[in-house]
N, CA, C and O atoms as a GROMACS GRO file, in nm:
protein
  344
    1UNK      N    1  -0.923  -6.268  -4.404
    1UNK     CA    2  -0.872  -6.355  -4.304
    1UNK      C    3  -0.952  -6.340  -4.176
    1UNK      O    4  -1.006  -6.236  -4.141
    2UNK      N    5  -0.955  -6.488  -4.094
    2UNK     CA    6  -1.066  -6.446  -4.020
    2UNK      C    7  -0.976  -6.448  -3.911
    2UNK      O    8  -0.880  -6.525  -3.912
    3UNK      N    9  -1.007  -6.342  -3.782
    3UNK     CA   10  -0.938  -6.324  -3.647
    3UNK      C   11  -0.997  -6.477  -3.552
    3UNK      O   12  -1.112  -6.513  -3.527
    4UNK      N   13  -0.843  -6.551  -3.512
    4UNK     CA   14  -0.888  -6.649  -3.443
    4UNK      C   15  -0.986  -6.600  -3.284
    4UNK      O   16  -0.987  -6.485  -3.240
    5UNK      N   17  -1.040  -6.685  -3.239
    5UNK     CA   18  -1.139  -6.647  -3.140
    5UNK      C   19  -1.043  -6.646  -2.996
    5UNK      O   20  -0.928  -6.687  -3.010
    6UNK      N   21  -1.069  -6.617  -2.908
    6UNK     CA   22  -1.000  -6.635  -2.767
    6UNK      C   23  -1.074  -6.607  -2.674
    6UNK      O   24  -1.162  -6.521  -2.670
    7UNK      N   25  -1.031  -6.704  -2.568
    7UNK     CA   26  -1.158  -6.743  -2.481
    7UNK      C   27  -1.168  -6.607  -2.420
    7UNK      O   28  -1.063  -6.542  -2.414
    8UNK      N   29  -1.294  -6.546  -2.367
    8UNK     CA   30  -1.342  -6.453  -2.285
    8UNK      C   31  -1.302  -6.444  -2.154
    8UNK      O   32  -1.300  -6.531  -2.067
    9UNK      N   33  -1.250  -6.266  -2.147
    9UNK     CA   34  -1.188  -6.296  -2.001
    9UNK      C   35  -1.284  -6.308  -1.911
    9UNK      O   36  -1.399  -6.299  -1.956
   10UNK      N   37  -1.274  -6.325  -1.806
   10UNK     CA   38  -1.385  -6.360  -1.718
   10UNK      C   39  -1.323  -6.204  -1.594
   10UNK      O   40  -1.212  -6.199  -1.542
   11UNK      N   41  -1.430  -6.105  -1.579
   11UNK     CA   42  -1.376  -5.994  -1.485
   11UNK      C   43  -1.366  -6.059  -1.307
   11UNK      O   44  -1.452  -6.083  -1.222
   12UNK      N   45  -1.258  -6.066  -1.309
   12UNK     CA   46  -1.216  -6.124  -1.140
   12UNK      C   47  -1.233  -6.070  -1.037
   12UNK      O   48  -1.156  -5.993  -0.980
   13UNK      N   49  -1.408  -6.131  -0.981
   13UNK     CA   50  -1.428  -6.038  -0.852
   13UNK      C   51  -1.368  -6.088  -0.732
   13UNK      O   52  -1.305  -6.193  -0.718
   14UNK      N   53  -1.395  -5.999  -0.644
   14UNK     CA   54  -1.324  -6.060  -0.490
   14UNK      C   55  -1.389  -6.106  -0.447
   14UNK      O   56  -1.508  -6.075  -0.443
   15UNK      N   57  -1.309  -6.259  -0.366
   15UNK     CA   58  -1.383  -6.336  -0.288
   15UNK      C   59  -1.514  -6.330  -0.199
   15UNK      O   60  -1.551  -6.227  -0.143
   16UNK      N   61  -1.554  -6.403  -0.195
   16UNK     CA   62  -1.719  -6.385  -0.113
   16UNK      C   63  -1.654  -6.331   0.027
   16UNK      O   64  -1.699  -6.218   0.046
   17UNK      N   65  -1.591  -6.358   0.100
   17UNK     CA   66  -1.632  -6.301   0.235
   17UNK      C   67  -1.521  -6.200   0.184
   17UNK      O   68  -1.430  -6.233   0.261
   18UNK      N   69  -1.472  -6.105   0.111
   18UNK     CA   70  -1.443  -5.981   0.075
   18UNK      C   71  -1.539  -5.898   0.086
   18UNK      O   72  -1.541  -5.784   0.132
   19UNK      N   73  -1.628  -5.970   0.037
   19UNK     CA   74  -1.761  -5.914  -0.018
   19UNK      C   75  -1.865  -5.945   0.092
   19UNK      O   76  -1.959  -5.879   0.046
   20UNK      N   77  -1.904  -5.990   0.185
   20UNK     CA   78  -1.954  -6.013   0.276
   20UNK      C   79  -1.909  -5.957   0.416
   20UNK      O   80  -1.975  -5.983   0.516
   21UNK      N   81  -1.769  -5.861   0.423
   21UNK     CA   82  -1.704  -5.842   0.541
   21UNK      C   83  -1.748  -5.708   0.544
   21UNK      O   84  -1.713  -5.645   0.644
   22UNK      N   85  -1.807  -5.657   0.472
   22UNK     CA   86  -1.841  -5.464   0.468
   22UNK      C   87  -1.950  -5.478   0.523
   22UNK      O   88  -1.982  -5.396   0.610
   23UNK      N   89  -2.053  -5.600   0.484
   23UNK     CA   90  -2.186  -5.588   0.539
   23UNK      C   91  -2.222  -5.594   0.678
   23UNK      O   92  -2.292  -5.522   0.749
   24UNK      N   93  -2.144  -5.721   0.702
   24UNK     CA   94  -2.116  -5.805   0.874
   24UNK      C   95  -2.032  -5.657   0.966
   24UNK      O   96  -2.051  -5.630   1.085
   25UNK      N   97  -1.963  -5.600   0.894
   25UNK     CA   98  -1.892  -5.493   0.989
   25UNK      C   99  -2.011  -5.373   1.020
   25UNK      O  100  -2.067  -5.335   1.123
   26UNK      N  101  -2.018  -5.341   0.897
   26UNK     CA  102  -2.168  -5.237   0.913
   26UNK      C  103  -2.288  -5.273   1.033
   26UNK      O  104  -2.334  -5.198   1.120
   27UNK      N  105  -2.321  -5.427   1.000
   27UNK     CA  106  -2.435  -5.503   1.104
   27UNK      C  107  -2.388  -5.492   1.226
   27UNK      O  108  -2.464  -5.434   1.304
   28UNK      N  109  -2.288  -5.528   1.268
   28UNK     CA  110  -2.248  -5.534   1.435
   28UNK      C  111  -2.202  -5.391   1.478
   28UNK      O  112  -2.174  -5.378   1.597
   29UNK      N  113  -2.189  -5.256   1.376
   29UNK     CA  114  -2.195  -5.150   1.421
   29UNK      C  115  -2.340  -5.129   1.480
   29UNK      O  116  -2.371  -5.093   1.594
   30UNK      N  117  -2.421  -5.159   1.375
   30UNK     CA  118  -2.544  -5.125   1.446
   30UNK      C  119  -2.620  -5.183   1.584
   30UNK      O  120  -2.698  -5.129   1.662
   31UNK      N  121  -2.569  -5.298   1.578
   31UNK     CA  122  -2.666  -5.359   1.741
   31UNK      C  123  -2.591  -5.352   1.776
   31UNK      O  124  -2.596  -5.451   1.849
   32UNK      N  125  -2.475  -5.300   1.798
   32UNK     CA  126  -2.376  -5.240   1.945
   32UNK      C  127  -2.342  -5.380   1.999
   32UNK      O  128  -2.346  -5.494   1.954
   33UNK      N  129  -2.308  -5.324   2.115
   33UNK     CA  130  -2.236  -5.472   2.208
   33UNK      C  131  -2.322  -5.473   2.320
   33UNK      O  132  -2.346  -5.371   2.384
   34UNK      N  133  -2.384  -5.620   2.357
   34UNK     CA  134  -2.444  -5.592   2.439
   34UNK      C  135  -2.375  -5.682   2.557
   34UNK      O  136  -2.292  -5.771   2.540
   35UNK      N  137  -2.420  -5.643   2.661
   35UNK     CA  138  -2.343  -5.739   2.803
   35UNK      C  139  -2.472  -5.781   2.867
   35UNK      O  140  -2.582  -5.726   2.860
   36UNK      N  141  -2.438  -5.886   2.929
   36UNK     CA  142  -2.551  -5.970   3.002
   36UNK      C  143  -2.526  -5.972   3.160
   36UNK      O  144  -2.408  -5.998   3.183
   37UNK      N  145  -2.589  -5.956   3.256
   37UNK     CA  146  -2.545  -5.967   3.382
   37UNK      C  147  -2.526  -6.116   3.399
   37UNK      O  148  -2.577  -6.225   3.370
   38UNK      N  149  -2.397  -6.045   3.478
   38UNK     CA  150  -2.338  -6.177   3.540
   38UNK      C  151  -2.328  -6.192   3.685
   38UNK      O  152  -2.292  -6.098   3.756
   39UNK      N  153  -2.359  -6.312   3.733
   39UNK     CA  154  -2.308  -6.358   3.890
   39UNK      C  155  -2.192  -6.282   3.936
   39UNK      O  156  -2.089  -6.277   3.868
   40UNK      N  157  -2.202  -6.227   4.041
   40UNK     CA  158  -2.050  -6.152   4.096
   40UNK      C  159  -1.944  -6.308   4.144
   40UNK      O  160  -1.994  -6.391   4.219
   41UNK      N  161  -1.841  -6.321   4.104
   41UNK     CA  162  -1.742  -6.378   4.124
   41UNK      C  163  -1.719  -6.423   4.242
   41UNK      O  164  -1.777  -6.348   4.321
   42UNK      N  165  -1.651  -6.525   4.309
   42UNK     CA  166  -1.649  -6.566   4.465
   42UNK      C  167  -1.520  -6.507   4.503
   42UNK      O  168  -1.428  -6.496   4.422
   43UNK      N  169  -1.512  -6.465   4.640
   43UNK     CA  170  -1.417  -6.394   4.687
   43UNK      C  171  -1.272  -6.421   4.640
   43UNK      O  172  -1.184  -6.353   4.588
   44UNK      N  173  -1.288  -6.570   4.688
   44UNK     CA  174  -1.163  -6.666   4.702
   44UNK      C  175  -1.174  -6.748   4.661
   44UNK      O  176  -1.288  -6.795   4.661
   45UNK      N  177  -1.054  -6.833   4.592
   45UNK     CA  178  -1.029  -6.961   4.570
   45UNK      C  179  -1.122  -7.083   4.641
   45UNK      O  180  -1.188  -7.163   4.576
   46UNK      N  181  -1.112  -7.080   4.797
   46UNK     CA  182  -1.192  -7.155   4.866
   46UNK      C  183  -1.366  -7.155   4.821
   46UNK      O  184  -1.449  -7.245   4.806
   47UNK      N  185  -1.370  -7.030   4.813
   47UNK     CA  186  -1.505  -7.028   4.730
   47UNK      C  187  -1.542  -7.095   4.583
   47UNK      O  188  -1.637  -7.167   4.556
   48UNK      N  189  -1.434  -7.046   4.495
   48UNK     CA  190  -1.457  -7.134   4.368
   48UNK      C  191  -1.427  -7.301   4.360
   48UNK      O  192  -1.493  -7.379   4.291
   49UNK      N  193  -1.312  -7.337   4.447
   49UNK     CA  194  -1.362  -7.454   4.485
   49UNK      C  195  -1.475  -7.544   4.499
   49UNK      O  196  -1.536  -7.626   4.429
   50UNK      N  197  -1.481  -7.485   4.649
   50UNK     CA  198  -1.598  -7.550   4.685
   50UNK      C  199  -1.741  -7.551   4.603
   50UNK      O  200  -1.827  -7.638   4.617
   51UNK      N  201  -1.749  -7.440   4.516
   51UNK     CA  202  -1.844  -7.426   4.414
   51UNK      C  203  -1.849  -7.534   4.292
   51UNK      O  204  -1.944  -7.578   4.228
   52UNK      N  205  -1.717  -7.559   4.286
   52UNK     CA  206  -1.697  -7.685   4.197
   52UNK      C  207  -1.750  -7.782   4.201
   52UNK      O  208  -1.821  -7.836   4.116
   53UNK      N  209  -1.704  -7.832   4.354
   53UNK     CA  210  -1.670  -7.916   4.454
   53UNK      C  211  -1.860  -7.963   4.435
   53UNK      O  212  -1.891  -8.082   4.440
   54UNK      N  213  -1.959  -7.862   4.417
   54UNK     CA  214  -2.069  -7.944   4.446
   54UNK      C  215  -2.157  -7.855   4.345
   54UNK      O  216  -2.237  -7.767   4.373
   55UNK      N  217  -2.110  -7.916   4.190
   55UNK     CA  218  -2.168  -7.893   4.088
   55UNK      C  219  -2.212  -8.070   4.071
   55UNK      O  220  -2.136  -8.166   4.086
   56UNK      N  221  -2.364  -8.072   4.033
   56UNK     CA  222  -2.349  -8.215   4.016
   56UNK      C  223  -2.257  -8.310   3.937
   56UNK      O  224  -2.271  -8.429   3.967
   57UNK      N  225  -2.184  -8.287   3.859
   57UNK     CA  226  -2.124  -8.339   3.768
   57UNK      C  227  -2.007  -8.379   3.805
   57UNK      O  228  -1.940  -8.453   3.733
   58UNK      N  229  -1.957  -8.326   3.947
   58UNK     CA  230  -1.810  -8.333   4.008
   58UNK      C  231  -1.795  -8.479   4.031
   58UNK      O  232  -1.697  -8.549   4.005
   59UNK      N  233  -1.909  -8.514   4.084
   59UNK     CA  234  -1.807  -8.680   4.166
   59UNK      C  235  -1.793  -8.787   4.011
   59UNK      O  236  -1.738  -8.897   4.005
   60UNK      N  237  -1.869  -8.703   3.883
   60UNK     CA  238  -1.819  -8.840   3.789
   60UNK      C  239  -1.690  -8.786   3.743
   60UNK      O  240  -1.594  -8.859   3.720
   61UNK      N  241  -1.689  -8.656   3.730
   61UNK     CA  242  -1.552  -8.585   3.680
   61UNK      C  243  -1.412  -8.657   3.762
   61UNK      O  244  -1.332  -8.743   3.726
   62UNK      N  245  -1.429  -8.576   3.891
   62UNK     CA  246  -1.329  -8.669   4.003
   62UNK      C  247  -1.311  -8.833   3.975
   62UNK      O  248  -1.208  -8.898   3.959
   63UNK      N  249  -1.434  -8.872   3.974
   63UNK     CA  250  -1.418  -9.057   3.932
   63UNK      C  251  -1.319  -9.043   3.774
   63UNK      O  252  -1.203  -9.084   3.778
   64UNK      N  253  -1.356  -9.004   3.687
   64UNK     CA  254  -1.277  -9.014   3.546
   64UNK      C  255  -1.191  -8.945   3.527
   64UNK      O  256  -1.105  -8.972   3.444
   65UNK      N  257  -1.190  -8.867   3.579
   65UNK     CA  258  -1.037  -8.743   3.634
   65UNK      C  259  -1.001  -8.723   3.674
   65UNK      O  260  -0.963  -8.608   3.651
   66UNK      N  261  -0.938  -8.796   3.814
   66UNK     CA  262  -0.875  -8.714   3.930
   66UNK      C  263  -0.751  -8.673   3.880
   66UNK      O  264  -0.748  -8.551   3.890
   67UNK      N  265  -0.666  -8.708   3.839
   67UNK     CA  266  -0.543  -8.578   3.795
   67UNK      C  267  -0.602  -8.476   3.774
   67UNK      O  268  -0.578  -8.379   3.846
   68UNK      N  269  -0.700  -8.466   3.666
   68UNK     CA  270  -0.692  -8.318   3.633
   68UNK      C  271  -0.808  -8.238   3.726
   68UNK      O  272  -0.819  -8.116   3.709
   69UNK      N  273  -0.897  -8.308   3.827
   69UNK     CA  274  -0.986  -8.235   3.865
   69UNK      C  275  -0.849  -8.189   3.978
   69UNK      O  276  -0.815  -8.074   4.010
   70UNK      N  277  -0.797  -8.303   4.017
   70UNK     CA  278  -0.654  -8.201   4.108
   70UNK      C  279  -0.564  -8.092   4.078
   70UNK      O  280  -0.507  -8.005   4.144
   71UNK      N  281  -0.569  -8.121   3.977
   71UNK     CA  282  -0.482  -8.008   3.911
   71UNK      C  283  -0.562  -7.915   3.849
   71UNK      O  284  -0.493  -7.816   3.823
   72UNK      N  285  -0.661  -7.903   3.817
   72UNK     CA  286  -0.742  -7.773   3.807
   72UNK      C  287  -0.741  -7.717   3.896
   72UNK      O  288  -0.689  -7.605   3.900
   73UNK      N  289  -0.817  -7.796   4.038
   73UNK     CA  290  -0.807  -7.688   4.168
   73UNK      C  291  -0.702  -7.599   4.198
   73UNK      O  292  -0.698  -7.476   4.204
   74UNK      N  293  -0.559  -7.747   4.230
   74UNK     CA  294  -0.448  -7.634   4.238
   74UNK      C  295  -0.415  -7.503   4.151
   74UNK      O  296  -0.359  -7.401   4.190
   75UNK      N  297  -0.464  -7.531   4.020
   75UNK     CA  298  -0.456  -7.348   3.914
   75UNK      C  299  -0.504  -7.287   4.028
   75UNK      O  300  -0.453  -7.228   4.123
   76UNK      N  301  -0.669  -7.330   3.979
   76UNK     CA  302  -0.791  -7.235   4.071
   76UNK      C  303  -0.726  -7.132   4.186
   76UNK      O  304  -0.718  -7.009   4.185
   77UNK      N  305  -0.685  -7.228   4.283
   77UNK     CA  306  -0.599  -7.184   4.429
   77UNK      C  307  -0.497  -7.103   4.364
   77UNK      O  308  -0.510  -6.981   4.379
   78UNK      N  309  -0.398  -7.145   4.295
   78UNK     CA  310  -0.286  -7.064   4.255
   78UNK      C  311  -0.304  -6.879   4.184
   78UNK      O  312  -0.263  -6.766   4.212
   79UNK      N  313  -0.392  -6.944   4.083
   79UNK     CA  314  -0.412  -6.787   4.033
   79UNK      C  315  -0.533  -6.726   4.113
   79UNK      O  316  -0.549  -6.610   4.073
   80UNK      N  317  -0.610  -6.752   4.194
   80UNK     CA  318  -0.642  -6.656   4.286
   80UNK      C  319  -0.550  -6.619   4.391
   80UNK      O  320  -0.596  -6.528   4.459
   81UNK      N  321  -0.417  -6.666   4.432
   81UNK     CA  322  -0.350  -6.625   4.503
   81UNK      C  323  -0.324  -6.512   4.465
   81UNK      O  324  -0.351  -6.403   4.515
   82UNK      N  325  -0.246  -6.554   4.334
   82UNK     CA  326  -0.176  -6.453   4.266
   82UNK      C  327  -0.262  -6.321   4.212
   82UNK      O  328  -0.203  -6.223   4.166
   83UNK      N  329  -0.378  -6.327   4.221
   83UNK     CA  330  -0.487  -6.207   4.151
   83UNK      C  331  -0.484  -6.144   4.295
   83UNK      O  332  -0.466  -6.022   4.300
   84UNK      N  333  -0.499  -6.205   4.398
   84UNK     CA  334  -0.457  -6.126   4.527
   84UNK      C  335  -0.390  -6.078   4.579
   84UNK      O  336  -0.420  -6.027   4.687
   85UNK      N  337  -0.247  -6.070   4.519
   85UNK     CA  338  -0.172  -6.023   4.544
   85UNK      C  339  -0.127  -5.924   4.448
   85UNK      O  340  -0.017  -5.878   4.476
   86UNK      N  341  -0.180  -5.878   4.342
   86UNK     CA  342  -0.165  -5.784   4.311
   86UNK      C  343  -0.215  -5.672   4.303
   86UNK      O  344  -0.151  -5.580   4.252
   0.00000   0.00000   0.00000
């Protein structure tokens, strides 16, 4: 009698980025973290404002946005208050 056939199991590996997450973790151990210098921050609100205030891109922003270019500022103003006061 002949033994019927049955399909071949297939051995179930783990997903590719299973398999890709040991390598990527290993890699960014090695080149560390690097930081880039940055511009020191403006004192005040009035400063980041006005920094806004005369990025070229402001007067089309203001033209197509004034709600929100208003209401960005007021954040702006608001949470530098509040970073000042604590």
């Amino acid at each position: 009698m002949k033994t019927p056939k049955t399909p071949a199991t297939r051995a179930s590996s783990p997903p590719l980025w299973l398999r890709v997450l040991p390598l990527l973790l290993i890699l960014s151990g090695l080149t560390g973290c690097a930081t880039s210098a940055r511009p020191a921050l403006p004192g005040s609100a009035a400063d980041n404002t006005a920094r806004l205030a005369r990025h070229p891109q402001f007067a089309a922003a203001a033209q197509a946005a004034p709600a929100f270019v208003s209401e960005t500022f007021a954040t702006i103003t608001r949470l530098e208050r509040e970073n000042a006061n604590k």
